[in-house]
C-alpha positions in Angstrom: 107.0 57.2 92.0 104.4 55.0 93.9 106.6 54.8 96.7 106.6 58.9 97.6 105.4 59.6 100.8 103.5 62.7 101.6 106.6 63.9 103.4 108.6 64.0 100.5 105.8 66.0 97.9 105.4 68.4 100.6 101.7 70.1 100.8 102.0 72.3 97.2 103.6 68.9 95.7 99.8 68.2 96.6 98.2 70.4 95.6 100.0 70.8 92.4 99.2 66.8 91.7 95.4 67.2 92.3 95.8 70.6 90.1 96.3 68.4 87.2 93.6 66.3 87.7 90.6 69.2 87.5 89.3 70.3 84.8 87.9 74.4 84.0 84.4 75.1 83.7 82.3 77.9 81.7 81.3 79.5 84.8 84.7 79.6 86.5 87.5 82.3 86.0 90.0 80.7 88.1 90.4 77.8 90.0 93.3 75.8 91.9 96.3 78.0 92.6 95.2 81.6 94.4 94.3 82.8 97.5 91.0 82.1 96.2 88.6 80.9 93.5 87.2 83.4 90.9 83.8 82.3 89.5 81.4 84.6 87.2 78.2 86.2 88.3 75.4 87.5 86.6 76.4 90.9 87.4 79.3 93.1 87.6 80.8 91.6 90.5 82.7 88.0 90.4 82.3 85.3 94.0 85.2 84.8 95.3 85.3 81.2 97.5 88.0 80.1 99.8 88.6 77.5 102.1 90.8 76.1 104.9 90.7 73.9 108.1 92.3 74.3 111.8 93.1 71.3 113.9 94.1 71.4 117.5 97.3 70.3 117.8 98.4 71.2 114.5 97.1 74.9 113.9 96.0 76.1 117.7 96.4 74.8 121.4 93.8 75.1 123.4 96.3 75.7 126.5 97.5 79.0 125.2 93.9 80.5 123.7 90.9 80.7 124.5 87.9 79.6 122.9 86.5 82.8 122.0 89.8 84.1 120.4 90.3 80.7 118.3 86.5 81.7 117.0 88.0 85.1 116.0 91.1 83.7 114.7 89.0 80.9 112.6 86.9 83.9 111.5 89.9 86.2 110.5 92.4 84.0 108.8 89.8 82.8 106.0 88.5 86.1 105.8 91.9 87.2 104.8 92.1 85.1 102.0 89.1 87.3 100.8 91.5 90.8 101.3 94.1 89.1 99.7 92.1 89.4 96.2 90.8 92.7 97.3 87.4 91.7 97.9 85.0 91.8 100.4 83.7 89.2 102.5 80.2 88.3 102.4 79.3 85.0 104.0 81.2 82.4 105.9 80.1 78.6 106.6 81.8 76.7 109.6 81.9 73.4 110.3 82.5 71.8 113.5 84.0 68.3 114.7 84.2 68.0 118.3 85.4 65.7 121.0 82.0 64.6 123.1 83.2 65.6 126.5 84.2 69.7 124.9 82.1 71.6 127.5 79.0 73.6 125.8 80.0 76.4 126.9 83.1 76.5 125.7 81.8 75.9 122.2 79.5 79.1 122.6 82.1 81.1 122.8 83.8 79.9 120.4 80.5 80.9 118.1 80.3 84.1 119.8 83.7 84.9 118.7 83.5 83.6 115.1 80.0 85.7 114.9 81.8 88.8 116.6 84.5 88.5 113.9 82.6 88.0 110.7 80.2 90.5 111.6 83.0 93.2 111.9 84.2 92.6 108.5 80.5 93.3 107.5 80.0 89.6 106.7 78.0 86.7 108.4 77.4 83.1 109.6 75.6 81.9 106.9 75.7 78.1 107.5 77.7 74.9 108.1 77.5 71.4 109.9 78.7 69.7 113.5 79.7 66.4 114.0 81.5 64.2 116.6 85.5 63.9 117.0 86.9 60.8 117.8 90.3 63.2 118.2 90.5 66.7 118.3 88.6 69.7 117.5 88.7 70.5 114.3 87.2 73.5 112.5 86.4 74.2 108.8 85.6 77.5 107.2 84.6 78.4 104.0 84.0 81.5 102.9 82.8 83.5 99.9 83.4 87.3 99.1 83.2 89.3 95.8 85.5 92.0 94.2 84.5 93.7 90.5 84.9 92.1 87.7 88.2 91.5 86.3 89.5 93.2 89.0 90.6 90.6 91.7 94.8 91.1 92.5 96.0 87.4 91.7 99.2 86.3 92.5 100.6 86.0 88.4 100.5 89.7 87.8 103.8 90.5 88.9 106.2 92.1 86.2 110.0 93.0 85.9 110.7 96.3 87.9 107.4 96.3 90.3 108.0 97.3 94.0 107.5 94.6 96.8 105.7 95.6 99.6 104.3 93.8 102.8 101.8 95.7 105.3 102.4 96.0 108.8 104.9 94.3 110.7 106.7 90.7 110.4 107.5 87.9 113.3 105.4 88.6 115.7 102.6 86.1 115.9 106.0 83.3 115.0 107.9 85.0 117.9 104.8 84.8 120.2 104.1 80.9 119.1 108.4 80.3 119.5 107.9 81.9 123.1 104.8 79.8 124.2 106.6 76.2 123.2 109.5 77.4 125.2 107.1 77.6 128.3 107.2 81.4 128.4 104.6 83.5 128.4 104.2 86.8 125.4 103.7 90.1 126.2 100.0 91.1 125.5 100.4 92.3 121.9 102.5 89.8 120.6 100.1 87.1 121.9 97.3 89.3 120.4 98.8 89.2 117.3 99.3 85.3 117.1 95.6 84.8 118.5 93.3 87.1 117.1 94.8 88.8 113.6 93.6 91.4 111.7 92.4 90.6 108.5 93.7 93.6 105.7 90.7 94.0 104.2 90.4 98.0 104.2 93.6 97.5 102.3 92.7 95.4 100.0 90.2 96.7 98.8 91.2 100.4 98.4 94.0 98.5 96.2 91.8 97.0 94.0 89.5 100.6 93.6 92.7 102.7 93.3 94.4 99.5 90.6 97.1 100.1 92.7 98.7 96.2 92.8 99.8 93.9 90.1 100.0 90.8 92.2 98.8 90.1 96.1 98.5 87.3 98.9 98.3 87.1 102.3 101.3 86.2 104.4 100.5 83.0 106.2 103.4 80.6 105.4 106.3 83.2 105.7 107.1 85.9 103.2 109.8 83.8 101.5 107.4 81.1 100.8 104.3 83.2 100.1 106.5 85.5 97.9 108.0 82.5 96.2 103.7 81.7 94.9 103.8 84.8 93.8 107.2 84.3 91.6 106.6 81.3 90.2 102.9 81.8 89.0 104.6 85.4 87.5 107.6 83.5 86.0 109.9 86.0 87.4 112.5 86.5 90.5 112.8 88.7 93.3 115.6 90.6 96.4 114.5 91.1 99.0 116.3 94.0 101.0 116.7 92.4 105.1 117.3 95.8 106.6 113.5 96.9 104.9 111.6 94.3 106.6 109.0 96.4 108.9 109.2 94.7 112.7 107.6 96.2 115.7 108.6 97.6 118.8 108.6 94.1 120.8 110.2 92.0 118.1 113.3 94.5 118.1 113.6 94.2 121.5 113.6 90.3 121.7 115.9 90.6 118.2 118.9 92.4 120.0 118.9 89.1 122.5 119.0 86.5 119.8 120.0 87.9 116.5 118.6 84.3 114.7 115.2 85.4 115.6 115.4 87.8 112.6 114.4 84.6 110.2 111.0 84.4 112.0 110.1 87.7 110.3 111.1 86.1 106.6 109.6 82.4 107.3 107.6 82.3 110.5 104.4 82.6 109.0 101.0 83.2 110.5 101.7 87.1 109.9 98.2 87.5 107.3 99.5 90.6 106.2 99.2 91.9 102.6 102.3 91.0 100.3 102.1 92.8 97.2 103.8 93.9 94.1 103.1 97.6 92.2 104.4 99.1 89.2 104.6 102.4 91.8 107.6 103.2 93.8 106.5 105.4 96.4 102.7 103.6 97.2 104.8 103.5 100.9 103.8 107.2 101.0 100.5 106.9 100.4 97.8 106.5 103.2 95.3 103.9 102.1 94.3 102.3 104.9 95.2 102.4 108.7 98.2 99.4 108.5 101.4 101.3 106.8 103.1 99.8 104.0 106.6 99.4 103.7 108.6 98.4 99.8 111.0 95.6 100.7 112.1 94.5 97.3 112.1 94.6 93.8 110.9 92.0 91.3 113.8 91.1 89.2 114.1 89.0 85.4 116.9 86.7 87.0 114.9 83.4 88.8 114.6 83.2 92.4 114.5 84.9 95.3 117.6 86.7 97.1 117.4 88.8 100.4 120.2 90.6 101.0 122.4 92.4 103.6 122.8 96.1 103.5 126.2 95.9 102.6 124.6 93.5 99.5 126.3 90.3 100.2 123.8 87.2 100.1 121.6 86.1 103.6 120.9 83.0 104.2 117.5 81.7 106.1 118.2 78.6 108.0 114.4 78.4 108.1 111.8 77.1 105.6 108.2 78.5 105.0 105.5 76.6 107.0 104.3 73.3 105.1 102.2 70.8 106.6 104.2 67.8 105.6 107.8 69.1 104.8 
């Protein structure tokens, strides 16, 4: 309909309408869709190229972090896009629009903390661009990894009967964001996990070496939104078990104050932890990287995606996944 508003399509109505309107190309394996793009090399290794922006206002405040975490953050989330195939990062180009009267100082440490955060991933800086803002910062990062041949973990592997599993815990960078618009202040290590995440890479990786995953992306919308990519591109459905879902120490506590809190951990997003299906049942016992795994779920024939209560009756989410326009 011409008169659809971006509102209404929502940001994968989007993406799914400019989906249709690219083409393939000799040189690329896969394209729109994935955590990231899959291109052939002339070796035994395939590039792996992802993209994403942050604007203030929309993705960060600078009230509540501080320049040289939102360099680490900006660093971290893309590079987790990399993990989320199983690769490894290799170089990362930033651009930069910035307001005129942004103090210099601030933006070096913003650069410091990007550098500080690639770098630990074993990855650099490897270019990008500046330019004025009429409005607010805004950051761009791209960034290109590589993971063997044929063996990137895309998100339309899943099958009937594989395990569900999510590393680490759920909620706490959401919880930490829900606090700081309330005008409180988070502890230190849910603010840590909402400013400066941890990219699974480790993880990742020994998942791709050990063939461990049939499907995989990171968690940055909400695991019922993320898992639901993950369903439709597999064509199958999925439960989810509530009383599974790993949460720490400090979302527990704030959980037995407000019991509706427990949704952040199913659709807060902004958790860029590994969501993952495997043919194995037990890969929670298994020591792979040093972020624990936990099995959630199952991936079932029957459409959609249920999360249940432990005495199996039906629970229902009274939040969405994170979309830019919905």
């Amino acid at each position: 309909m011409h008169n659809e508003k971006l509102q209404d399509v929502g940001e994968f109505g989007l993406i799914r309408r400019i989906q249709r309107q690219v083409g393939g190309g000799d040189h690329l394996v896969l394209g729109i869709g994935d955590d990231c793009s899959i291109q052939r090399q002339d070796n035994s290794w395939e590039l792996l190229t992802s993209t994403d922006l942050l604007i203030e206002g929309v993705h960060f405040n600078r009230q509540w972090i501080s320049m040289e975490e939102l360099g680490r953050k900006s660093a971290a989330v893309n590079i987790s896009d990399i993990a989320a195939m199983g690769g490894r990062p290799k170089s990362l180009f930033l651009g930069v629009a910035c307001p005129g009267d942004i103090p210099v100082d601030e933006l070096e440490s913003f650069s410091r903390g990007f550098v500080a955060e690639t770098n630990a991933y074993d990855a650099v800086l490897a270019g990008g661009d500046t330019c004025r803002s009429l409005g607010p910062l805004m950051i761009s990062v791209t960034v290109q990894g590589e993971v063997e041949s044929g063996r990137a973990i895309r998100r339309d592997g899943a099958e009937v009967g594989d395990a569900i599993y999510v590393s680490g815990t759920l909620g706490d960078s959401a919880l930490a964001l829900q606090q700081l618009l309330a005008g409180k202040q988070p502890n230190r290590y849910l603010l840590a996990r909402h400013n400066t995440p941890t990219a699974r890479v480790a993880l990742g990786r020994r998942l791709v070496q050990e063939q461990l995953a049939s499907s995989m992306l990171d968690v940055s919308d909400g695991i019922l939104s993320d898992l639901g990519h993950i369903l439709e591109a597999s064509g199958v459905g999925a439960e989810i078990e509530l009383a599974r879902l790993p949460l720490s120490d400090e979302f527990r506590a704030a959980l037995q104050q407000d019991g509706s809190l427990l949704d952040l951990a199913l659709a807060g997003g902004e958790d860029y932890e590994l969501l993952l299906t495997s043919p194995l049942k037990n890969l929670s016992e298994k020591t792979l990287s040093s972020v624990d795994l936990t099995r959630i779920g199952t991936i079932c024939s029957q459409p959609g995606l249920q999360v249940k209560n432990q005495d199996g009756s039906l629970y229902r989410c009274s939040r969405g996944g994170f979309d830019h326009f919905g």
